[in-house]
C-alpha positions in Angstrom: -18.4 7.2 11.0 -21.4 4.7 10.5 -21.9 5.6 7.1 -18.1 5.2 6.7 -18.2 1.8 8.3 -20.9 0.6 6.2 -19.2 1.4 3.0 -15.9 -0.6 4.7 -18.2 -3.9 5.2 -19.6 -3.6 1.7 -16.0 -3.5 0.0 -15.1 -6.4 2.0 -17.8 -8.3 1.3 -18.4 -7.6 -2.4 -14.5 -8.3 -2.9 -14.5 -11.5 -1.0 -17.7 -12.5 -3.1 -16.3 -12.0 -6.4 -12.4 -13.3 -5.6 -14.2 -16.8 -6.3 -15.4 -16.5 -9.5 -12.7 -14.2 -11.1 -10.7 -16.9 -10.2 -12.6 -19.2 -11.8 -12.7 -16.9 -15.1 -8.5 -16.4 -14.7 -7.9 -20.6 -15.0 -10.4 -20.1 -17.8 -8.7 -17.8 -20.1 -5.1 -19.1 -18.8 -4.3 -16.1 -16.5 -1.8 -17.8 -14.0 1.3 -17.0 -13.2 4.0 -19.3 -14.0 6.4 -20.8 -12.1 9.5 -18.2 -12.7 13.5 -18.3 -11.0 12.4 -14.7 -9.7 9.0 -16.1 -7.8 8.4 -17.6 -4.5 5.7 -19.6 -5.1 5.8 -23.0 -6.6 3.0 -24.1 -8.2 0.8 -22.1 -11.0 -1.2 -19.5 -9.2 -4.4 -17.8 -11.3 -3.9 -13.9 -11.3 -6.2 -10.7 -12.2 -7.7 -10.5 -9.0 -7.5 -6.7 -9.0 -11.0 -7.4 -11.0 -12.8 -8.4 -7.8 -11.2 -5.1 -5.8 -12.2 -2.9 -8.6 -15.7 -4.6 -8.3 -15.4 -3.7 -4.7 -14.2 -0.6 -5.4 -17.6 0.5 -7.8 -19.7 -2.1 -5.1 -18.3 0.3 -2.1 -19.0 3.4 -4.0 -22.9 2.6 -5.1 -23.0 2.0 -1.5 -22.1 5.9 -0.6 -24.1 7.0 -3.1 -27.2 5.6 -1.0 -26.0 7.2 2.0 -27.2 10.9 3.3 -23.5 12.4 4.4 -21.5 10.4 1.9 -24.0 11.6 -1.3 -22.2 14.9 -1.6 -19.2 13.6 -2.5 -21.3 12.6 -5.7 -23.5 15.7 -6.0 -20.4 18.3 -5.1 -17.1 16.9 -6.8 -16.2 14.5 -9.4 -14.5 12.1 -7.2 -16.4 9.0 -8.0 -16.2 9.0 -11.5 -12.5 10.4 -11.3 -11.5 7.1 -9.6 -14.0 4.8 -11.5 -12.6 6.2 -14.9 -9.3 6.3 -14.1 -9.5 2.6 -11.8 -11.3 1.1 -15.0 -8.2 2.3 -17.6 -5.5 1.1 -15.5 -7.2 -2.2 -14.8 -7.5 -2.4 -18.1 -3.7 -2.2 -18.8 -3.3 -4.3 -16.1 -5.5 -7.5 -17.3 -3.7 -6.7 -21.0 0.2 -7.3 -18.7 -1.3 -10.4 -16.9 -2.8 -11.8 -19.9 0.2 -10.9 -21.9 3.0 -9.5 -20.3 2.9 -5.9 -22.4 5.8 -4.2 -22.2 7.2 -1.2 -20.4 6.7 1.7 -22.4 3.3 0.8 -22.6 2.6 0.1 -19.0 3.8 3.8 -18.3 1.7 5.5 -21.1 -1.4 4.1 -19.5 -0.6 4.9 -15.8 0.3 8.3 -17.2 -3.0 8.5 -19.4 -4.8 7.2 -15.7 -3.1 10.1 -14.0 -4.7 11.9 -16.9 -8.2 11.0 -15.9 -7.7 11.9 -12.6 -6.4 15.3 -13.3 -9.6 15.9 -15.8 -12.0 15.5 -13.3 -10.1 18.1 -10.3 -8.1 15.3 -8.6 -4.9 17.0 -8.6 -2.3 19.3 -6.9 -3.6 22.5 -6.0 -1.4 23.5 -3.0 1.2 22.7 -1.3 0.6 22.8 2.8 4.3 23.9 4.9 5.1 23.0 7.9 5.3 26.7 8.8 2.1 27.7 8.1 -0.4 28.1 5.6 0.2 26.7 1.7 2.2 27.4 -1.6 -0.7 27.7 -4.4 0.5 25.9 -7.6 -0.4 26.6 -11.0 -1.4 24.4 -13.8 2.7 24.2 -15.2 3.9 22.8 -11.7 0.7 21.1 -10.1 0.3 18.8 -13.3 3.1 17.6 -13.6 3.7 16.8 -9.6 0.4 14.8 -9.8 1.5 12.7 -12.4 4.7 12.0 -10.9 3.1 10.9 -7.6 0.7 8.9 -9.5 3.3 6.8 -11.6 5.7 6.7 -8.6 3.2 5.2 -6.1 1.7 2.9 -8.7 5.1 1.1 -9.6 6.2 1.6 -5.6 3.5 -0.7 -5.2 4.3 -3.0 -7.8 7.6 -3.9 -7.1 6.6 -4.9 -3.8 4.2 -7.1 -5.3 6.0 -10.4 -4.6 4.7 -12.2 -1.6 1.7 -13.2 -0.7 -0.4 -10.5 1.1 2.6 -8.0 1.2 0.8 -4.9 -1.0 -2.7 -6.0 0.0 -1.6 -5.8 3.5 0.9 -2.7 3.2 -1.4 -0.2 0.8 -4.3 -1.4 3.0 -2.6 0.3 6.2 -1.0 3.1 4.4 -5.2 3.7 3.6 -6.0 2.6 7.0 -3.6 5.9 8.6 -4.8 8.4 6.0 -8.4 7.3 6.4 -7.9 7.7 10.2 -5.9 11.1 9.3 -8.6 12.4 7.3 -11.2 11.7 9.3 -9.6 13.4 12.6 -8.8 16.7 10.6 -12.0 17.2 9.1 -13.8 16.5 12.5 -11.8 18.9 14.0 -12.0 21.6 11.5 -15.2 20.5 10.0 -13.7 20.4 7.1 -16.6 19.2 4.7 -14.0 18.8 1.4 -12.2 16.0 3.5 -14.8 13.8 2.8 -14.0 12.7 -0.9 -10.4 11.7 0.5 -11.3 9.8 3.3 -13.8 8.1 1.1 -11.4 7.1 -1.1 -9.0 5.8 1.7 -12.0 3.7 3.0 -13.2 2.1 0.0 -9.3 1.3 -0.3 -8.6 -0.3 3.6 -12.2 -2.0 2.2 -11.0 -3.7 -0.8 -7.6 -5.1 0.5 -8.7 -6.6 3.8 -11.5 -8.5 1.3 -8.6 -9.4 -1.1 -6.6 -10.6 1.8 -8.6 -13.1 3.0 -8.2 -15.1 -0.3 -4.2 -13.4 -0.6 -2.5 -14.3 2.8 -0.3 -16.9 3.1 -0.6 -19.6 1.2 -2.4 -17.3 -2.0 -5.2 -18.8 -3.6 -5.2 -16.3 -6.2 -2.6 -13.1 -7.1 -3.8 -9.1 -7.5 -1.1 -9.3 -10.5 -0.8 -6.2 -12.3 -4.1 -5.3 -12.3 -5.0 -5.2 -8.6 -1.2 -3.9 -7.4 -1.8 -0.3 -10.1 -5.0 -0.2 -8.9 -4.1 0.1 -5.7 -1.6 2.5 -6.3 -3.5 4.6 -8.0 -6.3 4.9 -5.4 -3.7 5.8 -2.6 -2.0 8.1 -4.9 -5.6 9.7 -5.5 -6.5 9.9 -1.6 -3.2 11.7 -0.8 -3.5 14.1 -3.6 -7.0 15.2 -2.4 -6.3 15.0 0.8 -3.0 17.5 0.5 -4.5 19.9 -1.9 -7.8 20.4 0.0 -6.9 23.0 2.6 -7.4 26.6 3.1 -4.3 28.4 3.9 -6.1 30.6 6.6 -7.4 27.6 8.5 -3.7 26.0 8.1 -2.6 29.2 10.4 -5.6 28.7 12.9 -4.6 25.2 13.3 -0.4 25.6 13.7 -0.4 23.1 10.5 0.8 20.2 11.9 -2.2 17.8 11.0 -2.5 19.7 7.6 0.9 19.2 6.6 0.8 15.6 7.5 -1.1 14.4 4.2 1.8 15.8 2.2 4.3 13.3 4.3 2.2 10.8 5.4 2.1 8.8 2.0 6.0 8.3 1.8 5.9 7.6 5.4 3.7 4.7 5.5 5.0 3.7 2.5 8.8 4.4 2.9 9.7 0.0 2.2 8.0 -0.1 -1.5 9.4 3.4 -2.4 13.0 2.3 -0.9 12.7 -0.8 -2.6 11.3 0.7 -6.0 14.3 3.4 -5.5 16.8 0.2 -4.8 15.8 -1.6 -7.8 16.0 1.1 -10.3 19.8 2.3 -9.1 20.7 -1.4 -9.2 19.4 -2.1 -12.6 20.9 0.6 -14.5 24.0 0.0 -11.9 24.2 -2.8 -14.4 22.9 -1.7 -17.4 20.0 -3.2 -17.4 16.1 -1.6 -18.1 15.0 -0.3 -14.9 11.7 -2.4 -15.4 13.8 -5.2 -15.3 12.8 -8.4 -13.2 14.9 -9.5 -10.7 15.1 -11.8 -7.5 16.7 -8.9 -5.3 13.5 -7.2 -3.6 13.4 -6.3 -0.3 11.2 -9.3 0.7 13.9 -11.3 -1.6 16.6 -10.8 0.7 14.0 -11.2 4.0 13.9 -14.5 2.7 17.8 -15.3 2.5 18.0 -13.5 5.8 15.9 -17.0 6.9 12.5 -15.6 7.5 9.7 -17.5 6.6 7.5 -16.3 4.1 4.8 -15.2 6.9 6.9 -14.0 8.8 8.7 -11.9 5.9 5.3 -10.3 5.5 4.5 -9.3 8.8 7.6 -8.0 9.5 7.0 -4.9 6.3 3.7 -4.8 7.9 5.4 -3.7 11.5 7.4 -1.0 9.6 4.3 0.8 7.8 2.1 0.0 10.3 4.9 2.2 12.4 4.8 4.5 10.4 1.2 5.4 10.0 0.6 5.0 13.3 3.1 7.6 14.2 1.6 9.9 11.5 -1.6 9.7 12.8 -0.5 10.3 16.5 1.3 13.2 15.8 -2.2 14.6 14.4 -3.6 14.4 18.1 -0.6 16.1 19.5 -1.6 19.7 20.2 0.8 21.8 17.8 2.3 23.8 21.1 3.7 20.5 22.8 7.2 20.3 20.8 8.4 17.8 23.9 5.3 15.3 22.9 6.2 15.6 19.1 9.9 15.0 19.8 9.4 11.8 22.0 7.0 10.7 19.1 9.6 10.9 17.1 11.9 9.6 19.3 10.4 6.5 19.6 9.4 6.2 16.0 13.5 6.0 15.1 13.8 3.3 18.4 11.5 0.9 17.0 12.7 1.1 13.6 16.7 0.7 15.0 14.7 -2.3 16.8 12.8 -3.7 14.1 15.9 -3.6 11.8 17.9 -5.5 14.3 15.3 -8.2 14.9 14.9 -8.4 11.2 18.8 -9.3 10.4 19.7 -10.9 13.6 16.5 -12.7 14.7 17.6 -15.9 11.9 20.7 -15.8 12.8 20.1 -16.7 16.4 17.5 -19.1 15.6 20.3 -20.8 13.2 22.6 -20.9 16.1 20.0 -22.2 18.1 19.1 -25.0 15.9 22.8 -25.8 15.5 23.4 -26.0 19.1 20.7 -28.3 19.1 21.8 -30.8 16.3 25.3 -30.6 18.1 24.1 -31.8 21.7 22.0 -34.2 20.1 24.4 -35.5 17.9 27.1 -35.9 21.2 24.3 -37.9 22.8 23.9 -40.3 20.4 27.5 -40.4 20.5 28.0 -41.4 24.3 28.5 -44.9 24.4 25.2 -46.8 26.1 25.9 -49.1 28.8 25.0 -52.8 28.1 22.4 -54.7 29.8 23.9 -57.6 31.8 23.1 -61.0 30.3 
């Protein structure tokens, strides 16, 4: 866990380090978003900072590389240059959209060419865990093409969330955060030495976006834009892929399957709002015949803001439901596989706090409105009430 920790604190720090002068290199070149009708912010932002997280991603993983436990992943598997390859081509496609707004097509021939990469170098379905024990073994014709449909899904998942300040910094960063955890329980518990390249991965990812975020929370100094939201999305895509496709079947039986099925649901889980929202938006496009990739003003953290959250609060509120998520994902991994009562009050509670949070999300404005009202009313009737005069 040290060695783990110290990679953490060197992503943070080498991504807080160089948000400052990417920054200064995107009002340079002219990368800043605009002013649009679809965006929240309201004065000229510079973008491209997924350049300093992929610095922090290559910063983090020299860092490993130094390290006694985490140099296997380097000597054993192809994991680091699978995610430096494949990071490097689609921040490369990203920087070309920021800089120039490419269009579609294009943007999903790289993510598919990065999916590509990833799939060279081993990172890519091999199994499928059940929940009854044990795993389905897919070949080349099925396991292909599943990667590269989680790839490109969680990639654009993660881009269409992209529209707040600090909203997929904060919600990939503890999606990572509860697969990192995940990982790092199961392989401790089974000793599980081929765990490691995930949970790497997932570290160097929950590293990256809390350094990001310190510059990215509300108010922004700077945007991720294209570049850093793929990125992302690619890394988490990467994590859960390995993380899935790296068990023995036999050890799947010893264990009752429960923690080893959990990769394979945990990433929809955590990240059930962009995946909704990227679902939403594609039905409602073509609803209207329009492109799928279409921009629009009609995101889930859109209509937070109509509902009369503020913009913080708007954020923290999709941080609540993954953060509920993955934090039920990972408690279920504790929960000995023969306590079916523990598992069911886990879930239980799980679909209470989401009934909850979904209340307080659309009714919470609505009481403060009528709070506010009542307010201006009695204050308005005072002012009203004729004052008694002073006598002369």
């Amino acid at each position: 866990m040290r060695e783990y920790l110290l990679v953490i604190l060197t992503g943070i720090a080498t991504t807080y380090l160089l948000v400052s002068p990417v920054k200064s290199f995107a009002i340079t070149i002219g990368a800043q978003s605009k002013v649009r009708d679809r965006d929240v912010h309201t004065i000229p932002t510079p973008r491209v900072g997924g350049l300093a997280m992929f610095g922090g991603v290559a910063g983090a993983l020299i860092m490993a590389s130094s390290l006694p436990h985490l140099r296997d992943v380097f000597e054993q598997t192809k994991t680091a240059p699978a995610v430096l390859l494949a990071g490097c081509l689609i921040v490369l496609i990203g920087v070309a959209d920021d800089l120039w707004e490419i269009d579609p097509l294009t943007k999903f021939a790289g993510q598919v060419a990065a999916a590509g990469v990833l799939i060279m170098n081993g990172v890519q379905m091999y199994t499928l865990p059940t929940p009854f024990g044990g795993s389905f073994s897919l070949s080349q014709a099925y396991g292909i093409p599943l990667t590269v449909l989680l790839v490109v899904a969680t990639i654009n998942a993660v881009n269409f969330i992209d529209g707040l300040d600090g909203l997929a910094a904060g919600v990939v960063g503890l999606a990572a955060l509860a697969l990192f955890v995940l990982g790092y329980h199961i392989a401790d518990a089974l000793t599980y030495s081929s765990l490691v390249p995930p949970s790497l991965i997932a570290a160097i990812l929950v590293s990256v976006c809390a350094g990001f975020l310190l510059h990215n929370f509300h108010p922004a100094r700077i945007f991720m834009g294209d570049t850093g939201s793929m990125l992302i999305g690619l890394l988490i895509a990467a994590a859960t892929i390995q993380m899935t496709s790296q068990f023995d079947p036999e050890i799947g039986r010893a264990y009752e399957t429960y923690p080893l099925f959990l990769p394979l649901v945990l990433l929809p889980m955590v990240v059930v709002v962009p995946y909704l929202d990227m679902l939403l938006a594609i039905w409602r496009r073509t609803n209207q015949g329009m492109s799928p990739f279409a921009p629009d003003k009609h995101h889930l953290h859109h209509r937070l803001l109509r509902l009369g959250h503020s913009h913080r609060q708007s954020v923290l509120i999709m941080y609540g439901w993954v953060g509920l998520m993955g934090s039920c994902m990972v408690a279920i991994s504790f929960v000995p596989p023969n306590s079916p009562n523990y598992l069911r009050g886990v879930v239980s509670i799980t679909i209470v706090a989401a009934i909850t949070g979904a209340l307080f999300m659309v009714g919470w404005p609505r009481l403060r409105a009528r709070r506010a009202a009542a307010a201006a009313l009695a204050a308005s009737a005072e002012s009203d009430e004729p004052r008694p005069r002073l006598p002369v």
